[in-house]
N, C-alpha and C positions, 0 to 999 in steps of 0.2 A: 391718652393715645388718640384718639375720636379730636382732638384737638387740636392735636399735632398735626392728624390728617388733613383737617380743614385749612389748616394758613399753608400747607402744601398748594390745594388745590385752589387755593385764594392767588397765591404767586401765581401758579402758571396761568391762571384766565388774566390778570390784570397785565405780567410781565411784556406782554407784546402789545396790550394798548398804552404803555406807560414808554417803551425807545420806540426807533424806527432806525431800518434800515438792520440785515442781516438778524432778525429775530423771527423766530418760526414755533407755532403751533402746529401740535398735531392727533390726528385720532388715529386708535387701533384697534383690531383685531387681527387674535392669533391664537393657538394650540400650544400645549407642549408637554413634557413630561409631568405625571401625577401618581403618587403611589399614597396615598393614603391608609399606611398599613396600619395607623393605630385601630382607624374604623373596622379593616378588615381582622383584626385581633380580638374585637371586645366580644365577649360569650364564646368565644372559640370552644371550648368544651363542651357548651350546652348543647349537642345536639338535637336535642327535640325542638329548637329553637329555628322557625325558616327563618332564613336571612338574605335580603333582597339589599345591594351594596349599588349606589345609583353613582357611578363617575361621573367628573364633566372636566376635564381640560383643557376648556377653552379660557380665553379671559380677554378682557377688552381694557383698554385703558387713557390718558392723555399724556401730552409731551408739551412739555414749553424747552425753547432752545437760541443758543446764540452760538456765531460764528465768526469766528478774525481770521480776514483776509493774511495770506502770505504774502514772501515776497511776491508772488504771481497771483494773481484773482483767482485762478484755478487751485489753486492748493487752500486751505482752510482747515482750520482745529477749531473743533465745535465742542460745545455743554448742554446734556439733554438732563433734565428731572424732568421725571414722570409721576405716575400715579397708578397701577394695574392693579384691578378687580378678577380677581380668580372666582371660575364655575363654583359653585358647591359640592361639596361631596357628602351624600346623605346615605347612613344606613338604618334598615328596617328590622327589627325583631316582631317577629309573631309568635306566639306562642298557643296552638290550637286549643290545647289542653287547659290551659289557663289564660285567657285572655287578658287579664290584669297585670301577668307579664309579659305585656307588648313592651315595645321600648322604640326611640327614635334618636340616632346620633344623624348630627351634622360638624362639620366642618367649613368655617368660612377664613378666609386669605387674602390679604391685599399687600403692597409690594409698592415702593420709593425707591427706583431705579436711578440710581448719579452716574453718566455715563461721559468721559472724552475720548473724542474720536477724530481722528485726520481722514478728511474727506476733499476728493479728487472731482472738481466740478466742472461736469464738461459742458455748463450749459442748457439754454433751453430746447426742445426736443432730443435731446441727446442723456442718453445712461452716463451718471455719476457714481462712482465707487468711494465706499466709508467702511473705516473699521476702527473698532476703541476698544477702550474697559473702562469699569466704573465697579464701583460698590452698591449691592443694594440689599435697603432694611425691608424685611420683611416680617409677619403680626399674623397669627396663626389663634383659631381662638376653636373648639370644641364644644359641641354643648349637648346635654342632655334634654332634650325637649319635655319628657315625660315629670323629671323632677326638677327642671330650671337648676339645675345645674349646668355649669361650664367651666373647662382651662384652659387658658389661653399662655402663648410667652409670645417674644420675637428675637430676631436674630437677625445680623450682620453677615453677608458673604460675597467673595468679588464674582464680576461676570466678565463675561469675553463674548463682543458681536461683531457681525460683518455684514455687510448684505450694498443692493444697488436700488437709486431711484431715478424713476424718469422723470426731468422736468416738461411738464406739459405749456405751462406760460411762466413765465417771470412768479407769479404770486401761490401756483398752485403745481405740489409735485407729488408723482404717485412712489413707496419707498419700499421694498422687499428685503427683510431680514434676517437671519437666522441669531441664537445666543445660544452662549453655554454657563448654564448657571453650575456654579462651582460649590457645592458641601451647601445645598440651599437647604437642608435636613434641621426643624425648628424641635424638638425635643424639651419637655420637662418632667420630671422627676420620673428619668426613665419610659415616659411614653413620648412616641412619636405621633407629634398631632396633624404635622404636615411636611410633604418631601415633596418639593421641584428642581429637585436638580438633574443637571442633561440640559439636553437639547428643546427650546421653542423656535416658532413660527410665526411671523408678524408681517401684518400688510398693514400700512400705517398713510393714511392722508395727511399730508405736509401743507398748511398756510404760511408763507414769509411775507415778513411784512417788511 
């Protein structure tokens, strides 16, 4: 998997120095739905157990991307892969009475978003409007820190986004997003290790080259 991820993010840094013309790089940050109820499930019963449950639904990520003109320059059907790094989600067990039953769970998330979209370009200084779908694979992994233990699985599910960017010059554009991840719920053997589905948030710095 770890290998997979790398010739991902091997494409998107080389793709836009390898053509020219309508290929674009991009960074992001954004928020968005996270339930991580396996963490908040495990020792559920043990009450003499404090339990400190640390969210983070933020994530950051990269985009390499291309776009063919329509019959008008202003119309365009584009291709984005990405690559998005989800917050951690860590939980704490303490256990006052016996400290030997502490415990520490984490959750970590990454995300290969394939996305096409028709987007309405109106130009430099001027808001352009995009909206697509795509598929994206996602790799959810759990772990026990205390006894290096962890489960990991991943899963396939489609998205749906829209959102508007301002071109500021010819080479650099600012882009606001919204998505709807659909059944993005990674489960194995009856536990769930990781939920993002619903709604995120993205502001994303666009280079075309």
């Amino acid at each position: 998997m770890k290998k997979c991820l790398l010739m991902v993010l091997g494409v998107l840094m080389l793709a836009p120095a390898a053509f020219a013309d309508n290929w674009g790089l991009g960074l992001k940050l954004g928020v968005g739905e996270n339930d991580p109820k396996s963490l908040d499930d495990v020792y559920d019963a043990a009450t003499f157990l404090d339990r400190e449950l640390d969210k983070n639904g933020g994530f950051f990520g990269v985009e390499a991307m291309y776009e063919w003109n329509l019959a008008s320059e202003m119309d365009k059907i584009g291709v984005r892969l990405g690559v998005d790094f989800y917050g951690e989600n860590e939980l704490e067990l303490k256990n006052h009475f016996d400290p030997t039953d502490d415990d520490n769970y984490k959750e970590t998330t990454y995300a290969i978003p394939l996305t096409v979209y028709y987007k309405r370009d109106n130009g430099v200084n001027k808001l352009s409007y995009f909206a697509g779908v795509g598929l994206t694979f996602i790799s959810s992994e759990v772990e026990d820190d205390i006894v290096d233990e962890s489960i990991d699985d991943n899963k396939v599910f489609p998205h749906i986004v829209a959102g508007v960017e301002y071109r500021f010059t010819q080479v650099f554009a600012l882009g606001l997003e919204a998505k709807y991840n659909i059944s993005a719920k990674v489960k194995k053997d009856g536990i769930v290790l990781s939920d993002r589905s619903g709604f995120s948030g993205a502001l994303t710095g666009r280079f075309y080259f």
